[in-house]
C-alpha positions as CSV (number, residue, x, y, z in Angstrom):
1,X,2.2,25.6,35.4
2,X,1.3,25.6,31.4
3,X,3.0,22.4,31.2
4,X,1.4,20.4,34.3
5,X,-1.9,21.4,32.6
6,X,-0.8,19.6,29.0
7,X,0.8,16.4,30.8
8,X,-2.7,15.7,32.5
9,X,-4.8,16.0,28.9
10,X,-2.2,13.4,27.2
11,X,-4.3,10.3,28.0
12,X,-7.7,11.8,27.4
13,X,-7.8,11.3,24.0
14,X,-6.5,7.9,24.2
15,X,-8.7,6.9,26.8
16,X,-11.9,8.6,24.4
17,X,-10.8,6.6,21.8
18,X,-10.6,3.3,23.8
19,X,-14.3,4.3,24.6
20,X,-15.5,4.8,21.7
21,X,-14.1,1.9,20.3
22,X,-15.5,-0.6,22.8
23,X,-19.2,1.1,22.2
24,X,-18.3,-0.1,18.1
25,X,-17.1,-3.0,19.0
26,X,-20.5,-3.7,21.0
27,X,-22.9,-2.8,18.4
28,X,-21.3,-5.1,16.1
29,X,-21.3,-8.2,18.4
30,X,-24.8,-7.7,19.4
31,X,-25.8,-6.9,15.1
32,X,-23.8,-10.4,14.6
33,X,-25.7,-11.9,17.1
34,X,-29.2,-11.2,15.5
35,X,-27.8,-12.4,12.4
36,X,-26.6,-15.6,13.3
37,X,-30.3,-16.2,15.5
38,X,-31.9,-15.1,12.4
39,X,-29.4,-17.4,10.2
40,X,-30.7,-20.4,12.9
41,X,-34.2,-19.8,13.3
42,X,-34.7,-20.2,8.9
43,X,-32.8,-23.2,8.8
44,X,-34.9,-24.4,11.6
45,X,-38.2,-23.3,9.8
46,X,-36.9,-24.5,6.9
47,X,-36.4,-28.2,8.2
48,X,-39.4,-28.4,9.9
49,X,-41.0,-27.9,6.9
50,X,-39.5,-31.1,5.3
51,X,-40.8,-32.7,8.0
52,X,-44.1,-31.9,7.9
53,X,-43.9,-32.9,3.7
54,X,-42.8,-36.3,5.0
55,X,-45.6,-36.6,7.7
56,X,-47.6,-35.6,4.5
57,X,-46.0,-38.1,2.3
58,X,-47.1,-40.8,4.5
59,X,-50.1,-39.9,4.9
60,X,-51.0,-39.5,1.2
61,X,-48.9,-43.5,0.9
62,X,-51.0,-45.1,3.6
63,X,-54.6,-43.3,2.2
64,X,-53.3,-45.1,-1.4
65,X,-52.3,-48.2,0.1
66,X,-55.7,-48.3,1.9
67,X,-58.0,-47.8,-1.1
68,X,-55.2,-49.7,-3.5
69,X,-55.2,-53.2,-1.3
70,X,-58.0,-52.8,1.7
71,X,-55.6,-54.5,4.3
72,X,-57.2,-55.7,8.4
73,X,-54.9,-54.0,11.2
74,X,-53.4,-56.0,13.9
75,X,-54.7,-53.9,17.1
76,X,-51.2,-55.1,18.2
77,X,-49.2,-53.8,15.1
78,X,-48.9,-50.3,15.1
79,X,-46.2,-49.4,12.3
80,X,-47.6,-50.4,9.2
81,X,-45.7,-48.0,7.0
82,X,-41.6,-46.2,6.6
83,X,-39.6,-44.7,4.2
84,X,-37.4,-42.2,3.0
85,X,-37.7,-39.5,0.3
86,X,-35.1,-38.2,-2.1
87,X,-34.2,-35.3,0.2
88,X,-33.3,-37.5,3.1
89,X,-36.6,-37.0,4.9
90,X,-38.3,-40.1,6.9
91,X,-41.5,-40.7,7.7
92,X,-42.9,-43.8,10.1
93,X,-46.9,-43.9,9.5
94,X,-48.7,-45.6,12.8
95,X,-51.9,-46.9,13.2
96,X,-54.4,-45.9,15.7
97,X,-57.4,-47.0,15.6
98,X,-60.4,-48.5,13.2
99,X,-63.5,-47.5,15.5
100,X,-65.5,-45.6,14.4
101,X,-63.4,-43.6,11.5
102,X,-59.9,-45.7,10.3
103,X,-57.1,-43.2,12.4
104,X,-53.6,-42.9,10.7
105,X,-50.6,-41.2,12.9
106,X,-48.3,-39.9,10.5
107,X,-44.4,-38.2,11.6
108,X,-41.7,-37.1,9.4
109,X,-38.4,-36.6,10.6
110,X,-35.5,-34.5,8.9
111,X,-32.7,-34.0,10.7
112,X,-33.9,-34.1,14.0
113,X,-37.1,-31.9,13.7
114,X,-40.3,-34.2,13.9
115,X,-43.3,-33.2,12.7
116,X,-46.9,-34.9,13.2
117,X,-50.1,-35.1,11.0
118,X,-53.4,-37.1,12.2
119,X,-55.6,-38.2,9.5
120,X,-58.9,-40.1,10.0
121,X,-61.2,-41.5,7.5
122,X,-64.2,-43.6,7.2
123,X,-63.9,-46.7,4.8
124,X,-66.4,-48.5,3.2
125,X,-66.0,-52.2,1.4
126,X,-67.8,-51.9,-1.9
């Protein structure tokens, strides 16, 4: 009767260690998880910053290009400046509107995040 009792206890410990092993094996997935989010979220931060220093860029261009050479706006023309900077960045500058304060649409684009920045002034011909 000894012996029945030992044959049943043979596969507890196996099936303990099976256990615990799936309840490691959990914890880790799920701690590899958060890393890999948190991996994705600062490269996402980090390109939407670029593009917002492109929106920026082209802004500050189409300000300097408006007080370098004073230029009249097609209503019908709405792109009036593009380019690319050094880290691969893009920005596409769009005109809005002249009435009553000179509107500027500016949006910057690095790889595939778009950011926007409005900027409106008032210009006077000296």
């Amino acid at each position: 009767m000894n012996n029945d009792i030992k044959n049943k206890k043979n596969g507890s410990a196996l099936m303990m260690t099976l256990l615990i092993l799936t309840g490691s094996l959990t914890g880790v997935l799920i701690a590899a998880d958060l890393v890999v989010n948190g991996i994705k979220s600062g490269r996402n931060q980090s390109y939407s910053t670029k593009a917002y220093f492109a929106a920026e860029a082209g802004t500050e261009y189409s300000l300097w290009e408006m007080r370098k050479n004073y230029f009249y706006q097609d209503e019908d023309e709405k792109n009036i400046f593009s380019g690319e900077l050094a880290n691969g960045s893009i920005y596409h500058v769009d005109y809005a509107s002249s009435s009553p304060a000179i509107i500027f649409i500016s949006t910057g684009v690095f790889n595939g995040v778009y950011r926007a920045v409005k900027t409106s002034f008032f210009y006077q011909i000296e």
